[in-house]
C-alpha positions as a Markdown table, in Angstrom:
| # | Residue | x | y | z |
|---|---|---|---|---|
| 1 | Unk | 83.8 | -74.5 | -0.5 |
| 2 | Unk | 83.4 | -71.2 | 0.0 |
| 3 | Unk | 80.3 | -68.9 | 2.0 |
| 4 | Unk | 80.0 | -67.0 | -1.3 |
| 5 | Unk | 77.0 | -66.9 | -2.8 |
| 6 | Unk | 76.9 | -68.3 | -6.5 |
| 7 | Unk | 77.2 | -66.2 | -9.5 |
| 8 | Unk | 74.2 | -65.8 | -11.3 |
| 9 | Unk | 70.6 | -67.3 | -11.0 |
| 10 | Unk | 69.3 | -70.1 | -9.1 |
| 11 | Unk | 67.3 | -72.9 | -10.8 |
| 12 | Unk | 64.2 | -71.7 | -8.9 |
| 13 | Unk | 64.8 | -68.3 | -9.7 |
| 14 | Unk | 65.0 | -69.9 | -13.3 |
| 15 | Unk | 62.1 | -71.8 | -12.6 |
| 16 | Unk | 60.1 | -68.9 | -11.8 |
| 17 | Unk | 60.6 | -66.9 | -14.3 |
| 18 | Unk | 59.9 | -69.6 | -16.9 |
| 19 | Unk | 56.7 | -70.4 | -15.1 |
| 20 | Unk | 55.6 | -66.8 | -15.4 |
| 21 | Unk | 56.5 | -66.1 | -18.6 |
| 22 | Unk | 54.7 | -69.4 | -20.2 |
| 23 | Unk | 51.6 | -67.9 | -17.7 |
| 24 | Unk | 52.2 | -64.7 | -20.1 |
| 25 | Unk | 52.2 | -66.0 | -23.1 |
| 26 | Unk | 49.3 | -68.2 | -22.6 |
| 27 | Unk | 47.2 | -66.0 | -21.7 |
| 28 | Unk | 48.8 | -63.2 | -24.8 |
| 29 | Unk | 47.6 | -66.2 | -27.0 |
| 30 | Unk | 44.1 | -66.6 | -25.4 |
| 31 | Unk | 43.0 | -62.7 | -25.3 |
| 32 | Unk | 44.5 | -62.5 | -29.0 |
| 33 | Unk | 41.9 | -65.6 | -30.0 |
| 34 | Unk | 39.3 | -63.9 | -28.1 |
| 35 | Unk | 39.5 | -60.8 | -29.6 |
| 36 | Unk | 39.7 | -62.4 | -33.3 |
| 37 | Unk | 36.4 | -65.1 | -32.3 |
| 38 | Unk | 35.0 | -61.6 | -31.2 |
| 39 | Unk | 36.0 | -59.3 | -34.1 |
| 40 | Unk | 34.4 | -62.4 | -36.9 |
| 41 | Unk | 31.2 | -62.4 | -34.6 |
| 42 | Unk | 30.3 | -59.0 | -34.9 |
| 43 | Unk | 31.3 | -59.0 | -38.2 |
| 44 | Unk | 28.6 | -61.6 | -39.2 |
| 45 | Unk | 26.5 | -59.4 | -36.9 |
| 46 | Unk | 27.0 | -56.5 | -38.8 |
| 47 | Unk | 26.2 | -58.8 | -42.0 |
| 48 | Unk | 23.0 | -60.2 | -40.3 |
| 49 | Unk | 22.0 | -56.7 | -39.6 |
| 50 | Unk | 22.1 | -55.4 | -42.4 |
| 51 | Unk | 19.8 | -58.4 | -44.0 |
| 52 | Unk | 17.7 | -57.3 | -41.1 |
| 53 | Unk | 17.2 | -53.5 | -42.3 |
| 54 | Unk | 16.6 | -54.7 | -46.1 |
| 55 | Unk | 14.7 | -57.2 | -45.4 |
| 56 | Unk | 12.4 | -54.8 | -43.0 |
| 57 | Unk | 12.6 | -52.3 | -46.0 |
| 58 | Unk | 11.7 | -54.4 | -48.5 |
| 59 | Unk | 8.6 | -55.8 | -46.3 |
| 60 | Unk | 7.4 | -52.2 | -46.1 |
| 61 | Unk | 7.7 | -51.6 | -50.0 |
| 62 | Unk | 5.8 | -54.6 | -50.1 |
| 63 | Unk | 3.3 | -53.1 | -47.8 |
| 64 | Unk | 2.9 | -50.1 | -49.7 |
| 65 | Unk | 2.6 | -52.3 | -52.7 |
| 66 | Unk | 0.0 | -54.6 | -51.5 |
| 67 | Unk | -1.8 | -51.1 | -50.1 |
| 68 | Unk | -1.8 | -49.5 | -53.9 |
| 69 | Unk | -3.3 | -53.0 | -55.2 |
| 70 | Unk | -5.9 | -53.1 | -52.6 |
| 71 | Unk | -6.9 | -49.8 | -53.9 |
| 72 | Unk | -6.9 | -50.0 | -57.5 |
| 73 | Unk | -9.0 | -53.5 | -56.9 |
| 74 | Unk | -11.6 | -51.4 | -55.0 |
| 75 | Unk | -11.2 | -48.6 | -57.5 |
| 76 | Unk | -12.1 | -51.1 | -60.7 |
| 77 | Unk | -14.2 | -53.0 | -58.8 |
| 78 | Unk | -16.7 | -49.6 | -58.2 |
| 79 | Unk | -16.3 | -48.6 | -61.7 |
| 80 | Unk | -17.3 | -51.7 | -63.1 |
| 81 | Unk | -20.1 | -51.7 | -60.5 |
| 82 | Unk | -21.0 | -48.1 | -61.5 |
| 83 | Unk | -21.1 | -49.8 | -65.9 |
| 84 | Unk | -23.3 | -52.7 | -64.4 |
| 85 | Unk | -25.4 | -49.9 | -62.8 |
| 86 | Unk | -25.7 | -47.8 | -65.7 |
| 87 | Unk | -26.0 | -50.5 | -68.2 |
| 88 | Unk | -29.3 | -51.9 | -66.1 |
| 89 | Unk | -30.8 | -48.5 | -66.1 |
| 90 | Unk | -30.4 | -48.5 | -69.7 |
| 91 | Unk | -31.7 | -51.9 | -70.3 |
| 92 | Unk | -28.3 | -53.3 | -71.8 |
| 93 | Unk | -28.4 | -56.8 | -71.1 |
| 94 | Unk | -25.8 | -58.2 | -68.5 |
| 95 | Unk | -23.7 | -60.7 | -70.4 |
| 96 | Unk | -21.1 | -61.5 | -67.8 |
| 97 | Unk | -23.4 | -63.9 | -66.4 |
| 98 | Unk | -24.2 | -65.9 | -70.1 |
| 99 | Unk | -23.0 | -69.3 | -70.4 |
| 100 | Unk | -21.2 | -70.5 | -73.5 |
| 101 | Unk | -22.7 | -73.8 | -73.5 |
């Protein structure tokens, strides 16, 4: 037996480096999960979103909508106020209110 050292690597240099490398890899694997569990999220954000904005849109049409209605109900309703008017001033009868009995 020679006072030489051995040729080559040790089995806890080997050991080592096998250690760190599975460390490295594990944790390659886990960002790369991450970052696709993050990128599908905020993809179905994005999707979510938008439903947000059209829906938001679509409530103000609605508004606006609802708004014009209102105002064409208060419209008919003073012009057939202004006929019930006129037709009492004139003597007309008012036969809305007869029964058809």
């Amino acid at each position: 037996m020679s006072n030489h050292p051995s040729d080559g690597i040790g089995w806890s240099t080997l050991s080592v480096t096998l250690v760190v490398m599975s460390i490295v890899i594990i944790m390659s694997f886990i960002k790369i999960k991450l970052s696709n569990e993050i990128y599908y999220e905020s993809r179905e954000t994005n999707k979510i979103e938008a439903r947000v904005v059209a829906l938001r849109q679509e409530g103000k049409i609605l508004k606006m909508k609802l708004e014009q209605l209102r105002y064409r109900v208060e419209i008919v309703d003073t012009i057939f106020s202004i006929d019930d008017n006129d037709a009492i001033l004139n003597g007309k009868p008012d036969t809305s209110e007869i029964n058809n009995d």
